[in-house]
Backbone as XML, in Angstrom:
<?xml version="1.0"?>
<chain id="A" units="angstrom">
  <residue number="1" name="UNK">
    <atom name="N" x="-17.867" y="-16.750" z="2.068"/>
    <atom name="CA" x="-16.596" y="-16.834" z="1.374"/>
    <atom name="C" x="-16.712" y="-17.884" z="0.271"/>
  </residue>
  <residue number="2" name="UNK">
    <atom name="N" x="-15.886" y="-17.826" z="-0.595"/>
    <atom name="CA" x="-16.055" y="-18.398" z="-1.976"/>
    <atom name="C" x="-15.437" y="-19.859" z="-1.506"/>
  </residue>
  <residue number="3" name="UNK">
    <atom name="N" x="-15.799" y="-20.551" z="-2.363"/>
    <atom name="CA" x="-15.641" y="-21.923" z="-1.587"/>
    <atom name="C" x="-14.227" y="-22.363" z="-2.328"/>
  </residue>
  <residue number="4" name="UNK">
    <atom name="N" x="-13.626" y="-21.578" z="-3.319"/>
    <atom name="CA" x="-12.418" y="-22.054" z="-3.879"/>
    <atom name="C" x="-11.412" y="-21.076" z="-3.029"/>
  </residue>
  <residue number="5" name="UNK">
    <atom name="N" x="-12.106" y="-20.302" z="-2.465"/>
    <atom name="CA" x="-10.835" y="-19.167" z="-1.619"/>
    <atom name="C" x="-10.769" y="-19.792" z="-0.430"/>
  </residue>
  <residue number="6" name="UNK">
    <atom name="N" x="-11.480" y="-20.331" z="-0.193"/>
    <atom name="CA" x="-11.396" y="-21.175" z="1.237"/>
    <atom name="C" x="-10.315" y="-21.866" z="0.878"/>
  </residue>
  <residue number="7" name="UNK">
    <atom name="N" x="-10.428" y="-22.946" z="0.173"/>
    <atom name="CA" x="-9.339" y="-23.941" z="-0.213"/>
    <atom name="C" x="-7.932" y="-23.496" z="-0.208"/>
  </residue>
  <residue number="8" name="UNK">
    <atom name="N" x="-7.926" y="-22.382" z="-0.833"/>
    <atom name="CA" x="-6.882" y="-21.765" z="-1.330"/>
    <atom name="C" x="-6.106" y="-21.164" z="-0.354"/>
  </residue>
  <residue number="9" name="UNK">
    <atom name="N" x="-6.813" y="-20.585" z="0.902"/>
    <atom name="CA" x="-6.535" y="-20.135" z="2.302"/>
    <atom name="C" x="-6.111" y="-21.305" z="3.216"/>
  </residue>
  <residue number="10" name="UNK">
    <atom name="N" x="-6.713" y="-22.157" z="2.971"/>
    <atom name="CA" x="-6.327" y="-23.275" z="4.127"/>
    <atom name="C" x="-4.909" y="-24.134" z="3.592"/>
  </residue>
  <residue number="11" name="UNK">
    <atom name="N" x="-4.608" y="-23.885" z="1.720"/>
    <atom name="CA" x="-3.585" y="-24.555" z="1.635"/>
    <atom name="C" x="-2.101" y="-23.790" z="1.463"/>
  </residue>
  <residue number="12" name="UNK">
    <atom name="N" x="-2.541" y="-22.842" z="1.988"/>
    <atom name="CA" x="-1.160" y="-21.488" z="1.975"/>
    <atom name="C" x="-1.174" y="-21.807" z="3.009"/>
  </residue>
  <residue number="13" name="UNK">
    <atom name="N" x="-1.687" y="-21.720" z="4.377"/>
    <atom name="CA" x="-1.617" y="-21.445" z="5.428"/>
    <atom name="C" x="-0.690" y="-22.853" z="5.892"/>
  </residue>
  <residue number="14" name="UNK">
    <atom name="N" x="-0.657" y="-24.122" z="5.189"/>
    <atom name="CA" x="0.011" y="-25.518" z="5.548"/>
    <atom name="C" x="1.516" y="-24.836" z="4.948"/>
  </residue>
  <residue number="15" name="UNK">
    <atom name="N" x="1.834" y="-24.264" z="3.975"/>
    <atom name="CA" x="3.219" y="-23.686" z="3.160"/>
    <atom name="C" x="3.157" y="-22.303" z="3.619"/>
  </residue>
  <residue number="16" name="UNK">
    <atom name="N" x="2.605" y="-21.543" z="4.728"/>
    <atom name="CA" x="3.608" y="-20.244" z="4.523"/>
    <atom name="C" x="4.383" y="-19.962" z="6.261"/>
  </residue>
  <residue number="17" name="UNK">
    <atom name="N" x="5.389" y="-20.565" z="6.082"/>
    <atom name="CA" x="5.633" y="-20.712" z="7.734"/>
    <atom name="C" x="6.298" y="-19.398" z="8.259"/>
  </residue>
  <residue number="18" name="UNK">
    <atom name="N" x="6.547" y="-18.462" z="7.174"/>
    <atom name="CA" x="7.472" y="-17.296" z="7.796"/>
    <atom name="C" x="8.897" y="-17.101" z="8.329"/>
  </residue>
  <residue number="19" name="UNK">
    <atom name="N" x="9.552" y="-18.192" z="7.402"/>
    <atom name="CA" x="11.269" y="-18.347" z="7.634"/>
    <atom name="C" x="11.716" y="-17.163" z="6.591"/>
  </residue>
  <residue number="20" name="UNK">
    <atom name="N" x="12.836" y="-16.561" z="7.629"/>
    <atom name="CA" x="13.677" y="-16.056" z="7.774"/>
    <atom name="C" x="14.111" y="-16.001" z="6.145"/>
  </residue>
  <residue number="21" name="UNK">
    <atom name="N" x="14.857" y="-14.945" z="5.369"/>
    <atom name="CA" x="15.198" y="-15.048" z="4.043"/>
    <atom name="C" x="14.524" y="-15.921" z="3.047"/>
  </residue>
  <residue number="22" name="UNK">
    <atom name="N" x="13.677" y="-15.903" z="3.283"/>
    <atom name="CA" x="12.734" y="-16.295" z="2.306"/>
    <atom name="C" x="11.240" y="-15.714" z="1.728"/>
  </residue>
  <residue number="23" name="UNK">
    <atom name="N" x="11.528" y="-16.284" z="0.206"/>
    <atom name="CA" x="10.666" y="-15.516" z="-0.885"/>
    <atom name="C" x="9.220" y="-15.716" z="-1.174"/>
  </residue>
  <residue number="24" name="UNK">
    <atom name="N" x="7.801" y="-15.745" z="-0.528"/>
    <atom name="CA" x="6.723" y="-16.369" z="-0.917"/>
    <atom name="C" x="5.810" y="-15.442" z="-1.833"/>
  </residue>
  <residue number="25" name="UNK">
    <atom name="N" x="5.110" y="-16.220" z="-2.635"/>
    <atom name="CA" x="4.090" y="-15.428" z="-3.462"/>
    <atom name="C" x="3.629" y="-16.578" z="-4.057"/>
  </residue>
  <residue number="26" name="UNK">
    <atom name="N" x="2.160" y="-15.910" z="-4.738"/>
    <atom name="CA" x="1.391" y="-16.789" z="-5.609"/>
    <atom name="C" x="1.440" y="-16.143" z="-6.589"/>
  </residue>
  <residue number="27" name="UNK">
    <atom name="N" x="1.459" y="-17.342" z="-7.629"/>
    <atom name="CA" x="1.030" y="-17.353" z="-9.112"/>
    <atom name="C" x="-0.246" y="-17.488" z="-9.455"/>
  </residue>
  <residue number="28" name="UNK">
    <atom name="N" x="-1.059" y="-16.754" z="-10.136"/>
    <atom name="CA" x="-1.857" y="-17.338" z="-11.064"/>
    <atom name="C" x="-1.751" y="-17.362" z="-12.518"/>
  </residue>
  <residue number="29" name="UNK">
    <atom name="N" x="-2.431" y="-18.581" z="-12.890"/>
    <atom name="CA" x="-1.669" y="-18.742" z="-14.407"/>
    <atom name="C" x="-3.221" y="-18.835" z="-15.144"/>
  </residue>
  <residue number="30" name="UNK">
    <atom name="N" x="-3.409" y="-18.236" z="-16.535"/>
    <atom name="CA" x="-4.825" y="-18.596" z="-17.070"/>
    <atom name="C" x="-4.253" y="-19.183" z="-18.523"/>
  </residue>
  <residue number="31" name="UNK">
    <atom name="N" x="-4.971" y="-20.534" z="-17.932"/>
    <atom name="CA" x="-4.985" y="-21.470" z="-18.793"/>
    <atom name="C" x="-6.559" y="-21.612" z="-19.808"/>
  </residue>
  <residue number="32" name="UNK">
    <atom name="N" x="-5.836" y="-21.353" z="-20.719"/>
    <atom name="CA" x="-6.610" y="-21.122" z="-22.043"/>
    <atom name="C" x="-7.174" y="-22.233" z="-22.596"/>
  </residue>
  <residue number="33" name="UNK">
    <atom name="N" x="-6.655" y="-22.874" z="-22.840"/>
    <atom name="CA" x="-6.604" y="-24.694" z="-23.209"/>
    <atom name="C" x="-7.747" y="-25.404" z="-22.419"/>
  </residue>
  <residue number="34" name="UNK">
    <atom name="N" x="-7.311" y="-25.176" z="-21.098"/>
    <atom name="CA" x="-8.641" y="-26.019" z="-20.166"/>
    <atom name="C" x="-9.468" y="-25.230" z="-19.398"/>
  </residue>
  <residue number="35" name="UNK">
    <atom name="N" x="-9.378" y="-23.822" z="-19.989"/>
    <atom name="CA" x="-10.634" y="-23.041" z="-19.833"/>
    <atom name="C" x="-10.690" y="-22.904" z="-18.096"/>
  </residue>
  <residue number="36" name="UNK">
    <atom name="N" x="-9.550" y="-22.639" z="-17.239"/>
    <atom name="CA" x="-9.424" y="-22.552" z="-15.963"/>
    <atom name="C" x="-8.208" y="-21.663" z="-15.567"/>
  </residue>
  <residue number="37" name="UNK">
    <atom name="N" x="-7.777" y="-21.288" z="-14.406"/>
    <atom name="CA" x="-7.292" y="-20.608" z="-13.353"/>
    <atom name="C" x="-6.403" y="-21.476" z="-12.271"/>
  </residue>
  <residue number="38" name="UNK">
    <atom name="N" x="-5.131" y="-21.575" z="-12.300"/>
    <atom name="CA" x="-4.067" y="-22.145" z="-11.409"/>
    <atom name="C" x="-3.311" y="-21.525" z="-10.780"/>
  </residue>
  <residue number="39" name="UNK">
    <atom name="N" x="-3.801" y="-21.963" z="-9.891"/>
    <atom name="CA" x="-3.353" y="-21.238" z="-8.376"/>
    <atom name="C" x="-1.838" y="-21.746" z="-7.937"/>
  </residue>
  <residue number="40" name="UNK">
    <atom name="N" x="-0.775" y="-21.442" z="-7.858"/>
    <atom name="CA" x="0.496" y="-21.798" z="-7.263"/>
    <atom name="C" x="1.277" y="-20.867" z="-6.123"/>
  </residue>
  <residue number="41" name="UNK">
    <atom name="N" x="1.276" y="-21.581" z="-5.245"/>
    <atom name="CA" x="2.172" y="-20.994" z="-4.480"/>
    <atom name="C" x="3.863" y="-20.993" z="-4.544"/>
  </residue>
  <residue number="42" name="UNK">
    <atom name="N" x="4.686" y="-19.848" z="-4.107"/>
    <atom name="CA" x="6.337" y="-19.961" z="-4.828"/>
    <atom name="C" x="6.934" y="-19.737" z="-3.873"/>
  </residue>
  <residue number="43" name="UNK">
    <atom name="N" x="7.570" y="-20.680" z="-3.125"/>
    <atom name="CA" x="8.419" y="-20.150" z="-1.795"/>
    <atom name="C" x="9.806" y="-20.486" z="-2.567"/>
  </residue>
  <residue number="44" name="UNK">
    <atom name="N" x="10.747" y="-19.625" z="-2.084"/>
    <atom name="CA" x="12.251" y="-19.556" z="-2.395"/>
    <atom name="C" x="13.151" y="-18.601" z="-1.335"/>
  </residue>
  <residue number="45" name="UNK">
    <atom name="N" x="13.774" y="-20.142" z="-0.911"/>
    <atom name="CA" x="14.672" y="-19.752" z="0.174"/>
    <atom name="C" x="16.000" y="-19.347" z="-0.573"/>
  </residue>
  <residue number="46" name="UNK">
    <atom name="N" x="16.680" y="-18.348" z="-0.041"/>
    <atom name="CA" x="18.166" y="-17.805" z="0.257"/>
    <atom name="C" x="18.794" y="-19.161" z="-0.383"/>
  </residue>
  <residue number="47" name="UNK">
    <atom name="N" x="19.806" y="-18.910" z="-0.873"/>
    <atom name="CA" x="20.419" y="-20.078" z="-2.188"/>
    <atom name="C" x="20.076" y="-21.039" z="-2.457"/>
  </residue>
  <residue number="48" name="UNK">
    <atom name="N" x="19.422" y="-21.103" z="-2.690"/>
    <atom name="CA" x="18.331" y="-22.378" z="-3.324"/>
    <atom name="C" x="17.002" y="-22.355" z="-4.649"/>
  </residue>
  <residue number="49" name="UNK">
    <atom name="N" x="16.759" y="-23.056" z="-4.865"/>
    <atom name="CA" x="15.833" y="-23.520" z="-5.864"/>
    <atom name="C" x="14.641" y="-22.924" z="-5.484"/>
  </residue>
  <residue number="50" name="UNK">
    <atom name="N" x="13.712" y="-22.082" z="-5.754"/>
    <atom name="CA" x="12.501" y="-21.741" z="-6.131"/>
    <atom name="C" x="11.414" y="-23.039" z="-6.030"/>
  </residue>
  <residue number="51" name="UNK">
    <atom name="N" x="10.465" y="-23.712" z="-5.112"/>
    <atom name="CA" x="9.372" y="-24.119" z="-5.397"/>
    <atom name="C" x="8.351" y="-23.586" z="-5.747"/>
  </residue>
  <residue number="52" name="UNK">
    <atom name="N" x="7.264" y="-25.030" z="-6.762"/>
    <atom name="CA" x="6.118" y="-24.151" z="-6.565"/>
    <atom name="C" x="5.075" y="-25.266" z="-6.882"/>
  </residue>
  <residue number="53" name="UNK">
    <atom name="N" x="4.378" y="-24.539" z="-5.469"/>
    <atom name="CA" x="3.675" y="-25.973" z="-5.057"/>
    <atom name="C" x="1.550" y="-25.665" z="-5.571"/>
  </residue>
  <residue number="54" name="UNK">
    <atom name="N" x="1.153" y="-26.272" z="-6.257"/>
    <atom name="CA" x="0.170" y="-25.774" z="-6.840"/>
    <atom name="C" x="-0.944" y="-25.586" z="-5.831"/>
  </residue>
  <residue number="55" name="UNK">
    <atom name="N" x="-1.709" y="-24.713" z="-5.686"/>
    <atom name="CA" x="-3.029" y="-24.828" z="-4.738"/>
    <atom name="C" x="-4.118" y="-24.955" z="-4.631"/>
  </residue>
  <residue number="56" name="UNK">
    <atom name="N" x="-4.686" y="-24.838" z="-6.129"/>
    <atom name="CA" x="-5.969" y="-25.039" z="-6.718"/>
    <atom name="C" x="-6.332" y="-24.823" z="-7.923"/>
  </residue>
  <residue number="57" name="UNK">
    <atom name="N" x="-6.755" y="-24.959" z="-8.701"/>
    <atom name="CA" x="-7.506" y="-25.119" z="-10.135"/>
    <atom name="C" x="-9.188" y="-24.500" z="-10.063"/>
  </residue>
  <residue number="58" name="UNK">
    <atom name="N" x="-9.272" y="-22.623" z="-10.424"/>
    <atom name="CA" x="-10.362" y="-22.654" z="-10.399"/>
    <atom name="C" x="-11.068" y="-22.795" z="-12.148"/>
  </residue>
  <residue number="59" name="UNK">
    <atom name="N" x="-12.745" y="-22.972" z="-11.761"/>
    <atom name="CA" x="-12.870" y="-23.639" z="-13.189"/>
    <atom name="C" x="-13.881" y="-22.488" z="-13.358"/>
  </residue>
  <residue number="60" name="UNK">
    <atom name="N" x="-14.813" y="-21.873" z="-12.768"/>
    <atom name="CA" x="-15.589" y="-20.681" z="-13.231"/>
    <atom name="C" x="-14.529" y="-19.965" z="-14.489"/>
  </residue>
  <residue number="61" name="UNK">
    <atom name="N" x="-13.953" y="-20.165" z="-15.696"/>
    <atom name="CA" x="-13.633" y="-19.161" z="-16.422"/>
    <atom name="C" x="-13.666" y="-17.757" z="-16.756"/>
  </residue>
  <residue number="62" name="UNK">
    <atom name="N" x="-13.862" y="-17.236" z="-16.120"/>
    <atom name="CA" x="-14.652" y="-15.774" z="-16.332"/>
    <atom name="C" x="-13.628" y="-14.797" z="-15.219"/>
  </residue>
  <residue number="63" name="UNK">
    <atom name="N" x="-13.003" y="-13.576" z="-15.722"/>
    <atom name="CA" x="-12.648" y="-13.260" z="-14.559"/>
    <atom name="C" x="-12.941" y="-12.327" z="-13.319"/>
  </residue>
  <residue number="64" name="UNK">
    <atom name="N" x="-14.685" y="-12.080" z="-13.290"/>
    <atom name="CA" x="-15.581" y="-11.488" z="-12.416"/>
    <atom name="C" x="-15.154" y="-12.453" z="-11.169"/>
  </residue>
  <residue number="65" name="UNK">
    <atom name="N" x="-15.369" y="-13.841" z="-11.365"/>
    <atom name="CA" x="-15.294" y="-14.948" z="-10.186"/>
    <atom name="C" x="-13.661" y="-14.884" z="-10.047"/>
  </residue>
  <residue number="66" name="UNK">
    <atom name="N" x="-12.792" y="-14.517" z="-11.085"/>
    <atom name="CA" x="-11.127" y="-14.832" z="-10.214"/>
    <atom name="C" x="-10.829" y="-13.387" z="-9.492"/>
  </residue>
  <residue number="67" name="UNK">
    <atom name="N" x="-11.187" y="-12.250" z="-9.925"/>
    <atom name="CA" x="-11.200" y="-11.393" z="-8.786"/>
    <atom name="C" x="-11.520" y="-11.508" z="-7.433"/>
  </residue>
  <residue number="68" name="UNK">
    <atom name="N" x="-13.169" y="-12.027" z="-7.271"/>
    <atom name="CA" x="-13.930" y="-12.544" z="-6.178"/>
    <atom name="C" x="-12.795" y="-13.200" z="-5.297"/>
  </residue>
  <residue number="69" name="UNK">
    <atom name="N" x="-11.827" y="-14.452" z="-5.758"/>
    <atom name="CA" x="-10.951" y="-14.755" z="-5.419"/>
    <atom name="C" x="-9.677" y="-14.417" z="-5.049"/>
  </residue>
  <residue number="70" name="UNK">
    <atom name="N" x="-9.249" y="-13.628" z="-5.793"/>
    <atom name="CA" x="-8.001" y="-13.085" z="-5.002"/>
    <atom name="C" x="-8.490" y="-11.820" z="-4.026"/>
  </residue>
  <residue number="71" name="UNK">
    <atom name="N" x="-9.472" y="-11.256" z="-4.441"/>
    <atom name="CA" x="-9.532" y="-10.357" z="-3.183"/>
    <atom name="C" x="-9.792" y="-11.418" z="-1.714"/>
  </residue>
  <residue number="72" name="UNK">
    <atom name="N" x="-10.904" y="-11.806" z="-1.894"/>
    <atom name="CA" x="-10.408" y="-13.292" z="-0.448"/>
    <atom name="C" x="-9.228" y="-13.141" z="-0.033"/>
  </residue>
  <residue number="73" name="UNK">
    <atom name="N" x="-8.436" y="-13.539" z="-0.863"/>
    <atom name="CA" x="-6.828" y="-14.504" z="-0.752"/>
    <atom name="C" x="-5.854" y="-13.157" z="0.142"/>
  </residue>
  <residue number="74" name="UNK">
    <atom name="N" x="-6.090" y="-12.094" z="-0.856"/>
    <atom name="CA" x="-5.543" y="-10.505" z="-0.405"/>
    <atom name="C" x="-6.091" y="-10.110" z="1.106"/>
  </residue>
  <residue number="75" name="UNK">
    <atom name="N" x="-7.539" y="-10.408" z="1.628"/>
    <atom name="CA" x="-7.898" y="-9.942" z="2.727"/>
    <atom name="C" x="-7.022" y="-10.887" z="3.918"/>
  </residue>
  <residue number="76" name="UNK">
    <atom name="N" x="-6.930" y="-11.725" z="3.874"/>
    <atom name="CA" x="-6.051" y="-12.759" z="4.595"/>
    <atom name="C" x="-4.271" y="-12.361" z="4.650"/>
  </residue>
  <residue number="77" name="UNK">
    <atom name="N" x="-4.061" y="-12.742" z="3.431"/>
    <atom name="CA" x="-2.356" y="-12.603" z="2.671"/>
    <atom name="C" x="-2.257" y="-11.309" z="1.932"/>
  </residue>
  <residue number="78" name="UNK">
    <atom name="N" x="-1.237" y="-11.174" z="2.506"/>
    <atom name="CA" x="-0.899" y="-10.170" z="1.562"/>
    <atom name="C" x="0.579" y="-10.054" z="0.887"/>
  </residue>
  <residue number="79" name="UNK">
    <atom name="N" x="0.428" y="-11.129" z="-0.163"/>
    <atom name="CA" x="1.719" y="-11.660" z="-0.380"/>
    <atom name="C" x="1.438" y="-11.087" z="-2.073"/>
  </residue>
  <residue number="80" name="UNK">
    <atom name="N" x="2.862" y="-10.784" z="-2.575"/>
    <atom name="CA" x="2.690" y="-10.431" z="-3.939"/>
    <atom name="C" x="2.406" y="-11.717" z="-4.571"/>
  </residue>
  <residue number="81" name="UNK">
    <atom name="N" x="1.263" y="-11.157" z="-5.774"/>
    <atom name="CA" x="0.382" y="-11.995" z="-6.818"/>
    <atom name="C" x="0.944" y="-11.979" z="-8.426"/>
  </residue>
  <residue number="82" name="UNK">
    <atom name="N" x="1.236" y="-12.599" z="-8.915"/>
    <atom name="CA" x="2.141" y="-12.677" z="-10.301"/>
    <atom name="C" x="1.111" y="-13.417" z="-11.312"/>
  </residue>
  <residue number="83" name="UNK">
    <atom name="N" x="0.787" y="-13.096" z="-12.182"/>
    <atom name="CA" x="-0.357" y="-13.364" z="-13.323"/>
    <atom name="C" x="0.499" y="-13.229" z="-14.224"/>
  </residue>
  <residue number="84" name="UNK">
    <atom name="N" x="0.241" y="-15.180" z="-14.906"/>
    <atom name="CA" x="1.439" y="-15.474" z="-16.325"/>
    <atom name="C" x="0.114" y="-15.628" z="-17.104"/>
  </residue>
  <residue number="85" name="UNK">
    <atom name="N" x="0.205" y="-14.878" z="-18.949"/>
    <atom name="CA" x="-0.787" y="-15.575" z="-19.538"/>
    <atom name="C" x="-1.843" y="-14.684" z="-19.321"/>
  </residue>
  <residue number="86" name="UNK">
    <atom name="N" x="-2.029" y="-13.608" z="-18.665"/>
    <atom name="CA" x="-2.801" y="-12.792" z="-18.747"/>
    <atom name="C" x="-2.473" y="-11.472" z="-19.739"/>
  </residue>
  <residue number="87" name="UNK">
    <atom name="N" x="-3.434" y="-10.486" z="-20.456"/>
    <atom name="CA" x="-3.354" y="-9.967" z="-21.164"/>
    <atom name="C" x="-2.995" y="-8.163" z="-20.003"/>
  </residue>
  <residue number="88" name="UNK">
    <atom name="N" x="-2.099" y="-7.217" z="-20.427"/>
    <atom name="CA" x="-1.740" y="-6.174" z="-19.367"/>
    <atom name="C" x="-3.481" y="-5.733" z="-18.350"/>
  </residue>
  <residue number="89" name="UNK">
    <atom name="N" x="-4.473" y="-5.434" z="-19.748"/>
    <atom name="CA" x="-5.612" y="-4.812" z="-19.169"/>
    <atom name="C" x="-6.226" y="-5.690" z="-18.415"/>
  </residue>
  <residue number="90" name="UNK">
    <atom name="N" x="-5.889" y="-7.275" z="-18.891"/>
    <atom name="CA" x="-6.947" y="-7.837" z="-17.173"/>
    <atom name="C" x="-5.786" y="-7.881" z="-15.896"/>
  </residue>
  <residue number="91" name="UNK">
    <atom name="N" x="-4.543" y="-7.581" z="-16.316"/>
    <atom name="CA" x="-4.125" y="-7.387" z="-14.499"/>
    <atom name="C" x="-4.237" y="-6.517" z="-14.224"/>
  </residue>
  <residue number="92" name="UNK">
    <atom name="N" x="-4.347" y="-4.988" z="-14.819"/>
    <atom name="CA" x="-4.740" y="-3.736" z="-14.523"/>
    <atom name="C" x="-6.298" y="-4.176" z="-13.804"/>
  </residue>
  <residue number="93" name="UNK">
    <atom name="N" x="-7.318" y="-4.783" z="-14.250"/>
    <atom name="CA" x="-8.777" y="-4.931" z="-13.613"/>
    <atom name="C" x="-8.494" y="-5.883" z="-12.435"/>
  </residue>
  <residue number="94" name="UNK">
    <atom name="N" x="-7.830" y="-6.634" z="-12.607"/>
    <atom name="CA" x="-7.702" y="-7.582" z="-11.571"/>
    <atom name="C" x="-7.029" y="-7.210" z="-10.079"/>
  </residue>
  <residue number="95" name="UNK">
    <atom name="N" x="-6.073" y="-6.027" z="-10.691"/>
    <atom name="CA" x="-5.515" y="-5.833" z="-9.550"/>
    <atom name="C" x="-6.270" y="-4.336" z="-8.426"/>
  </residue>
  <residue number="96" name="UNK">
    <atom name="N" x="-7.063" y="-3.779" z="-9.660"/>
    <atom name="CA" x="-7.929" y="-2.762" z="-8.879"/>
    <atom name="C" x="-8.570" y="-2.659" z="-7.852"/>
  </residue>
  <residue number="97" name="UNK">
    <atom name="N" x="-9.022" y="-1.660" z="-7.063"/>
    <atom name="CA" x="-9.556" y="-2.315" z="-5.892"/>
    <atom name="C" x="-11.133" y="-2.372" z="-5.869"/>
  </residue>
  <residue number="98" name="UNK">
    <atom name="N" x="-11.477" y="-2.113" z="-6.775"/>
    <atom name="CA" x="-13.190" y="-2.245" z="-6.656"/>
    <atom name="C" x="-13.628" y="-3.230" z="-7.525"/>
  </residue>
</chain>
């Protein structure tokens, strides 16, 4: 297993407790600027404020290695994945299954 999906597994698993009316998913965001991949997790309870608590920073740029990664993340969770900053055709590749 990829050693940033590990991370990424062990720090959902501290934030996803499975309460009742409530909203979880991850973000990934591709950051252009510092040439990396930010991982956030978004829990939002029933009338309330939306958190979002970050989970990792991957730095391989390329997105052969952020696939590698969310499929990890997907074999575990299977929580909807939201990609800000990405262009339509890499979430179409990203989200494929091969």
């Amino acid at each position: 297993m990829n050693a940033d999906a590990r991370v990424i597994l062990q720090r959902i698993q501290r934030y996803f407790k499975k309460i009742p009316n409530t909203y979880y998913a991850i973000n990934i965001v591709d950051d252009r600027f510092d040439a990396c991949y930010n991982f956030f997790f978004i829990v939002h309870k029933k009338n309330s404020r939306p958190h979002s608590i970050p989970l990792r920073r991957v730095t391989p740029y390329d997105l052969e290695s952020l696939k590698e990664v969310v499929r990890e993340v997907r074999k575990v969770y299977q929580l909807t994945i939201k990609y800000t900053g990405f262009t339509t055709e890499q979430i179409r590749w990203l989200q494929s299954p091969k």
